[in-house]
C-alpha beads as a LAMMPS data file, in Angstrom:
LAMMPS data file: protein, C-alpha beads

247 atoms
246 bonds

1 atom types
1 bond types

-500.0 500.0 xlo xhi
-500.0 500.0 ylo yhi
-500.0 500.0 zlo zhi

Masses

1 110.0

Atoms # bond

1 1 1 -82.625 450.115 208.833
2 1 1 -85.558 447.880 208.546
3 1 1 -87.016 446.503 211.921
4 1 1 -86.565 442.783 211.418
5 1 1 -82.431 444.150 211.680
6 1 1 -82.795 445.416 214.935
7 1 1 -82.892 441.933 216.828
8 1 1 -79.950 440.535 214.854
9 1 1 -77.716 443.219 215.729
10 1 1 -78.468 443.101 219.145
11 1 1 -77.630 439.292 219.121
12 1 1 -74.234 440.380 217.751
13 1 1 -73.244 442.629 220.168
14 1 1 -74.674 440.237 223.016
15 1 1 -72.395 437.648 221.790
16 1 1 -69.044 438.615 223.403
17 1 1 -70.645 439.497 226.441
18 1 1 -72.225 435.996 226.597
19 1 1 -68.750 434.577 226.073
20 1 1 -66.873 436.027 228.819
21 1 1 -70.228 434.746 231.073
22 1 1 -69.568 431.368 229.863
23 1 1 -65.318 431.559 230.401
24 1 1 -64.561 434.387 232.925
25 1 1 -60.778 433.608 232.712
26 1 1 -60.697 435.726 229.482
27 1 1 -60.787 438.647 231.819
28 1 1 -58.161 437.656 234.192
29 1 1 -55.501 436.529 231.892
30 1 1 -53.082 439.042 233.612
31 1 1 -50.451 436.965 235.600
32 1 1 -51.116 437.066 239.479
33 1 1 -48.609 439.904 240.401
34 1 1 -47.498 439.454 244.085
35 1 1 -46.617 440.844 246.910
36 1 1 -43.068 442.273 247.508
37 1 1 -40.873 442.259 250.196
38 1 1 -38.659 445.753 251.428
39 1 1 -36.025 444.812 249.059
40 1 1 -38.610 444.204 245.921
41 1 1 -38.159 440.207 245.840
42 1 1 -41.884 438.448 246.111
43 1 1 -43.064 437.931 248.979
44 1 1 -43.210 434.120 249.760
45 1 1 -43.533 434.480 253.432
46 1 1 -46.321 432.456 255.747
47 1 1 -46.832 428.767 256.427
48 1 1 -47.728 426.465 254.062
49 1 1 -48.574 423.004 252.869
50 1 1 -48.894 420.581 250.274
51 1 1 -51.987 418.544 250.179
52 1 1 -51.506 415.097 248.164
53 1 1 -50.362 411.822 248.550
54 1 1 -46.751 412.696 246.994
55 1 1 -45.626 411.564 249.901
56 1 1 -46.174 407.914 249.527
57 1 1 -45.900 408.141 246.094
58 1 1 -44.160 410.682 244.134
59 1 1 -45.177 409.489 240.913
60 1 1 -48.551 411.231 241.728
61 1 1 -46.798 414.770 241.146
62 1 1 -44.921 413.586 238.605
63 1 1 -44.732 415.027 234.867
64 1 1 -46.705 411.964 232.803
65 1 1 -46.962 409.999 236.082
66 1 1 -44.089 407.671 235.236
67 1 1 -40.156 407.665 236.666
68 1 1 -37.578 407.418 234.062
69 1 1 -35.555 404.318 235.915
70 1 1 -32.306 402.962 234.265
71 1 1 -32.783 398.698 234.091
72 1 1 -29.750 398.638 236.572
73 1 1 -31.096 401.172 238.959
74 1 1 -34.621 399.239 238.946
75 1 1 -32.768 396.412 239.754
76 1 1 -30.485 397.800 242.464
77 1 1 -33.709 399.344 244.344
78 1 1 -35.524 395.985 244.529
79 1 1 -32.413 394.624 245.991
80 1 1 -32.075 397.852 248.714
81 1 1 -33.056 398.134 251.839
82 1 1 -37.234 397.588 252.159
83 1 1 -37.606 400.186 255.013
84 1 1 -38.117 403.883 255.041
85 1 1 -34.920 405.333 256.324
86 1 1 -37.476 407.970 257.865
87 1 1 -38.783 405.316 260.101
88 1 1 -35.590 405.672 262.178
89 1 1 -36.309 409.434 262.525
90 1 1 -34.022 410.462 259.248
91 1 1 -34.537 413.472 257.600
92 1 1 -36.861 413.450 254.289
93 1 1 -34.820 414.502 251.900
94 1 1 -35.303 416.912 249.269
95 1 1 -37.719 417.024 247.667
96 1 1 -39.395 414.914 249.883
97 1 1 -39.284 417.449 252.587
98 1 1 -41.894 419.406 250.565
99 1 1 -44.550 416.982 250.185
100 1 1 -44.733 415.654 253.865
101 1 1 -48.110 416.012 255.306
102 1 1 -46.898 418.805 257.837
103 1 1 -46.605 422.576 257.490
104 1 1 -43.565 424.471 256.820
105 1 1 -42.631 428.305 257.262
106 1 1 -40.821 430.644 254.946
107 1 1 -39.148 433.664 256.283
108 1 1 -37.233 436.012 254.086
109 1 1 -34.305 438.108 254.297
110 1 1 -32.137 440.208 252.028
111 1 1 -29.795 437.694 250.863
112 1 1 -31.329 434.758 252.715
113 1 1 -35.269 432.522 252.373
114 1 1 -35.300 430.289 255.642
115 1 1 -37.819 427.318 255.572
116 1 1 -38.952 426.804 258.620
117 1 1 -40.402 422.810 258.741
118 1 1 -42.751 421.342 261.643
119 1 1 -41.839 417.966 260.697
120 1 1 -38.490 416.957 262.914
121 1 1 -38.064 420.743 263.050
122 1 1 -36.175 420.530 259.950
123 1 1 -34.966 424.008 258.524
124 1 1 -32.610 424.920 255.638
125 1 1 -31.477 428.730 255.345
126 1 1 -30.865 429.670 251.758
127 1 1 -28.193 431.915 250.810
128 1 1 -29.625 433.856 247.566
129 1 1 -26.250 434.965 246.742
130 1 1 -23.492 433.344 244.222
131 1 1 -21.377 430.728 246.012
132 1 1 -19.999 427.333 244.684
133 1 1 -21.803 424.229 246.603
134 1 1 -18.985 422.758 249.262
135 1 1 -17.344 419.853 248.313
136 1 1 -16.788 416.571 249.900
137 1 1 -19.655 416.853 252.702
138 1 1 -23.241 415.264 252.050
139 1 1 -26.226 416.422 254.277
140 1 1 -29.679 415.120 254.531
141 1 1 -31.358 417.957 252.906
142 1 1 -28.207 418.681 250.562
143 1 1 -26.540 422.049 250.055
144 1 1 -28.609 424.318 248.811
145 1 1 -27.944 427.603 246.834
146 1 1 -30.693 430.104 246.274
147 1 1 -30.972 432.320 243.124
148 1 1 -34.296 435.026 241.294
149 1 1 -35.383 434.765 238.527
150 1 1 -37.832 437.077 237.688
151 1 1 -40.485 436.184 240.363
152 1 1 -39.159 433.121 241.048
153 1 1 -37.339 431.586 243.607
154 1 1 -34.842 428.851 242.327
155 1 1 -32.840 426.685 244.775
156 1 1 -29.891 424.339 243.596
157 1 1 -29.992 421.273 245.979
158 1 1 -26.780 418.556 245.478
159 1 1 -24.527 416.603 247.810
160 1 1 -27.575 415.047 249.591
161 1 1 -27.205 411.480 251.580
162 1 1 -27.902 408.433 248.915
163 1 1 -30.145 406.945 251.814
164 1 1 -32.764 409.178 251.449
165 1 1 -35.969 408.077 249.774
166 1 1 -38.621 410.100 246.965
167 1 1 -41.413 408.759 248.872
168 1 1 -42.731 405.621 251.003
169 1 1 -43.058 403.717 247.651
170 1 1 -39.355 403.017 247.815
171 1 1 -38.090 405.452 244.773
172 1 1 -34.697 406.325 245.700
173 1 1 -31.838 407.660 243.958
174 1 1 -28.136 407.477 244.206
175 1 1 -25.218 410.316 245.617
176 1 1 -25.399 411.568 242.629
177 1 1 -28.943 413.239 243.068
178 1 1 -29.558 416.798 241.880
179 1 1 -32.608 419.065 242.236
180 1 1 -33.540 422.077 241.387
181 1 1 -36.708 424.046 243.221
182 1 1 -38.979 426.294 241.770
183 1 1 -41.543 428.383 244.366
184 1 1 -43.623 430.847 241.959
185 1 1 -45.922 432.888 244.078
186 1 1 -49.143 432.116 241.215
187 1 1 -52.057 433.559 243.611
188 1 1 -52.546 435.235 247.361
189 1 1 -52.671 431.463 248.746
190 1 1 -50.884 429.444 246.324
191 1 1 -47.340 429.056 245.779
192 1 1 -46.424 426.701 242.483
193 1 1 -43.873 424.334 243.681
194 1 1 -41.841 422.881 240.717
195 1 1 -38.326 420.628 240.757
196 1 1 -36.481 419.034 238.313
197 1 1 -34.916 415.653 239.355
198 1 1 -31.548 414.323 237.638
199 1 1 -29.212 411.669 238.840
200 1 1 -27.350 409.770 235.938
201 1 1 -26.904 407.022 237.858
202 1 1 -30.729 406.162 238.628
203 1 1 -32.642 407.911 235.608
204 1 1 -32.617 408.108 232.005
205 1 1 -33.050 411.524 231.710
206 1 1 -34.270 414.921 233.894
207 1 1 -37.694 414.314 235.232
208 1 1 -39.903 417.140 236.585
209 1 1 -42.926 417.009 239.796
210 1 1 -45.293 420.148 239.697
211 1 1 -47.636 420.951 242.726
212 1 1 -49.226 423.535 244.212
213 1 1 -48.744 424.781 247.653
214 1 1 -51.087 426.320 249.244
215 1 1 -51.206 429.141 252.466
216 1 1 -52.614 428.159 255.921
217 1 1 -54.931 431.028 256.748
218 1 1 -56.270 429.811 259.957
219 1 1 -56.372 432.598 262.542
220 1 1 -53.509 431.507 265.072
221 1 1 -52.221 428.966 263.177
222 1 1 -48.606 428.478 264.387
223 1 1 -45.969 425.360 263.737
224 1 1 -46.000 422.451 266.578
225 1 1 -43.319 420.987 268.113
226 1 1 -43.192 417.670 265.997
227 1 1 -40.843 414.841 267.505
228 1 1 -39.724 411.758 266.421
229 1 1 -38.350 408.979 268.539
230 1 1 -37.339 405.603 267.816
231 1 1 -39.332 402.940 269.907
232 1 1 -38.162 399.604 271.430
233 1 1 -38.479 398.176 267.759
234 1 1 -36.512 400.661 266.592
235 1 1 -39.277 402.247 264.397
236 1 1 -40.245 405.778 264.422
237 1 1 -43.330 406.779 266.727
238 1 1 -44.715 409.929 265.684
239 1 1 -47.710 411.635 266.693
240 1 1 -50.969 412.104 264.469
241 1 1 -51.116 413.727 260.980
242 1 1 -52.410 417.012 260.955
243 1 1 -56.017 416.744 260.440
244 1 1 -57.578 418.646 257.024
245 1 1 -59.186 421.956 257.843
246 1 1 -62.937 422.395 258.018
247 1 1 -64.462 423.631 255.019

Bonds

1 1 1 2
2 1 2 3
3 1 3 4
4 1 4 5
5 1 5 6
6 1 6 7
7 1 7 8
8 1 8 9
9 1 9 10
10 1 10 11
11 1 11 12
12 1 12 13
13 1 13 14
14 1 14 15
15 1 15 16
16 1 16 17
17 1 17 18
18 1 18 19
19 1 19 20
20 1 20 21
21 1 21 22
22 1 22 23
23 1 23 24
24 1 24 25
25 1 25 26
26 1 26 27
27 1 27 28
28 1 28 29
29 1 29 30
30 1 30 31
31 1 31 32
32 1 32 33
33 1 33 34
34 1 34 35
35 1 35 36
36 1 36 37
37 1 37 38
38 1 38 39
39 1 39 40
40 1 40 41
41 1 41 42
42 1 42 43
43 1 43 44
44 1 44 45
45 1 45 46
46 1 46 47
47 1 47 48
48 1 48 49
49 1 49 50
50 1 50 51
51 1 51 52
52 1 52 53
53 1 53 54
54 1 54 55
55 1 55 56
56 1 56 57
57 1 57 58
58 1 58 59
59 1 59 60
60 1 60 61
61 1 61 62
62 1 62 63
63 1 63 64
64 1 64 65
65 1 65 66
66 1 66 67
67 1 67 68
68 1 68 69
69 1 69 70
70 1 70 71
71 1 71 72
72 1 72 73
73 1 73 74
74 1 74 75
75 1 75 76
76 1 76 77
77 1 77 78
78 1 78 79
79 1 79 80
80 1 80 81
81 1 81 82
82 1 82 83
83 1 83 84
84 1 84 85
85 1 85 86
86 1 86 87
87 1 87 88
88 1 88 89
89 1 89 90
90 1 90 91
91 1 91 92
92 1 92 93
93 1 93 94
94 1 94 95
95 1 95 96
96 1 96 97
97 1 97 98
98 1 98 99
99 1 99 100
100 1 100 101
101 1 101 102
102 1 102 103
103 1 103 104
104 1 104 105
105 1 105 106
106 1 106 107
107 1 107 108
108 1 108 109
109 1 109 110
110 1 110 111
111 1 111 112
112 1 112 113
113 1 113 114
114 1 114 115
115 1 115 116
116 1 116 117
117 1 117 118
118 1 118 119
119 1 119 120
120 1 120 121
121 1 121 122
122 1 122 123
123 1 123 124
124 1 124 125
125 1 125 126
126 1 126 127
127 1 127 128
128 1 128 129
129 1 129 130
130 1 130 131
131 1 131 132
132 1 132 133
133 1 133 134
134 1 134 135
135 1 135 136
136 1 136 137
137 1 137 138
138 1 138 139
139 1 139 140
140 1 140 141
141 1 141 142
142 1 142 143
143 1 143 144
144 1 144 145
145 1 145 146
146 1 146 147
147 1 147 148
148 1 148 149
149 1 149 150
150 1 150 151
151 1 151 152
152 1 152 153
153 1 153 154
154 1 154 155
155 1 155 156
156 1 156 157
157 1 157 158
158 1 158 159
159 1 159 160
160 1 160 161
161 1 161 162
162 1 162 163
163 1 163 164
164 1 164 165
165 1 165 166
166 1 166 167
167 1 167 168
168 1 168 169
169 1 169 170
170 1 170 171
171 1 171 172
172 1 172 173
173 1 173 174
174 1 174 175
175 1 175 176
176 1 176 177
177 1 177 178
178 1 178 179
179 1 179 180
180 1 180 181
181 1 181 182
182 1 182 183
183 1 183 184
184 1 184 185
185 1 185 186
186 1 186 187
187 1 187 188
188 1 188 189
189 1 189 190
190 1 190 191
191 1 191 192
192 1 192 193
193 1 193 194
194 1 194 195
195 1 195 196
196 1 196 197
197 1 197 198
198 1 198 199
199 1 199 200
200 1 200 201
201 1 201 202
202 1 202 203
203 1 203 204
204 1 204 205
205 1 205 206
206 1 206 207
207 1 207 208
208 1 208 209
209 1 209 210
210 1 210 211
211 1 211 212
212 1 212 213
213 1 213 214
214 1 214 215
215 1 215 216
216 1 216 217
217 1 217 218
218 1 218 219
219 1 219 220
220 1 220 221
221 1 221 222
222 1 222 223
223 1 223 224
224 1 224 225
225 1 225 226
226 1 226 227
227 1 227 228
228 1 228 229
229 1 229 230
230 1 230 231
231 1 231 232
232 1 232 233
233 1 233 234
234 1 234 235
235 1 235 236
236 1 236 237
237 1 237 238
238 1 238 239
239 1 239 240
240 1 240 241
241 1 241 242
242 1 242 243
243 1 243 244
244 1 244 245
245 1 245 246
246 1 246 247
């Protein structure tokens, strides 16, 4: 080996080194593997919260940022009503319910996932076991049927009230609104929320919103009583927004 070698093959064997410097994730490309609960299902449990605007628009979560509206339904929204139905204290919606700016709490079970919401303490309790969605009734926040697969949690959500809206921005839908949730634990404070939106009367085609969730870890951090009542205008008066944490 002659001596003007030497420093080239040390710059070859520096080389991979100096790439997983420069992109770290090459040694972390093992999927996050969570927590389980006593019956092996991941552990989803604690309060959390989206943090985005989805709320007053949903087309901010939403897969290419657009909503696939049929002409007619464009046409039969302009004509609607021009008020949020939640400023008479109605329920959200699903998947509106999500994206509020307030904290909600899941709980687990064998067999069940409660969600626990601050906002008009709201709460669905989701049977993880086969059934057939009832038939004739239509709820606020729909019937919803729970199902794993793998480490996600998938909830079926139809029969929900036509009066609901997606957001503030006035995307609505018709009766014949279907969703279906995805909550992947993806990290120890992150939860990937995922739902794909049909209704053949309002859209074109399936359309998907993707957002992360993410754990409130503030020592004593517990859900608030959160009212709403309708004023002498008849509009909702609620109290303050949550305020962001401190960083």
């Amino acid at each position: 080996m002659t001596v003007s070698s030497i420093p080239i093959i040390a710059l070859t064997m520096l080389l991979p080194a100096m790439g997983l410097a420069q992109n770290p994730r090459r040694l972390s490309s093992a999927p996050y593997e969570p927590p389980r609960t006593a019956d092996g299902k991941p552990d989803l449990q604690g309060i959390w919260i989206a943090r985005n605007a989805a709320h007053f628009d949903v087309s901010e979560i939403a897969e290419g940022g657009q909503i696939p509206y049929l002409p007619e339904a464009l046409e039969r929204e302009q004509k609607g009503p021009r008020v949020d139905p939640i400023a008479h204290c109605a329920m959200p919606g699903v998947p509106r319910i999500t994206y509020m700016p307030f904290p909600f709490e899941i709980v687990q079970r064998p067999g069940y996932v409660v969600f626990l919401y601050e906002y008009l303490h709201d709460h669905r309790i989701v049977e993880t076991t086969p059934r057939e969605h009832v038939d004739g009734i239509d709820f606020w926040l729909g019937d919803s049927i729970g199902r794993w697969e793998g480490d996600t949690l998938v909830i079926d959500v139809t029969n929900q009230r036509e009066e609901t809206w997606l957001d503030s921005a006035r995307h609505t839908h018709s009766g014949a609104l279907h969703v279906v949730e995805r909550y992947t634990r993806t990290g120890p404070n992150t939860i990937t929320y995922e739902a794909t939106i049909e209704d053949a009367k309002t859209y074109s085609r399936p359309w998907n919103i993707r957002m992360p969730l993410h754990l409130v870890n503030q020592p004593g951090f517990e859900l608030r009583e959160q009212e709403c009542i309708e004023g002498d205008d008849g509009r909702a008066i609620h109290p303050p927004y949550r305020p962001s944490p401190k960083s």
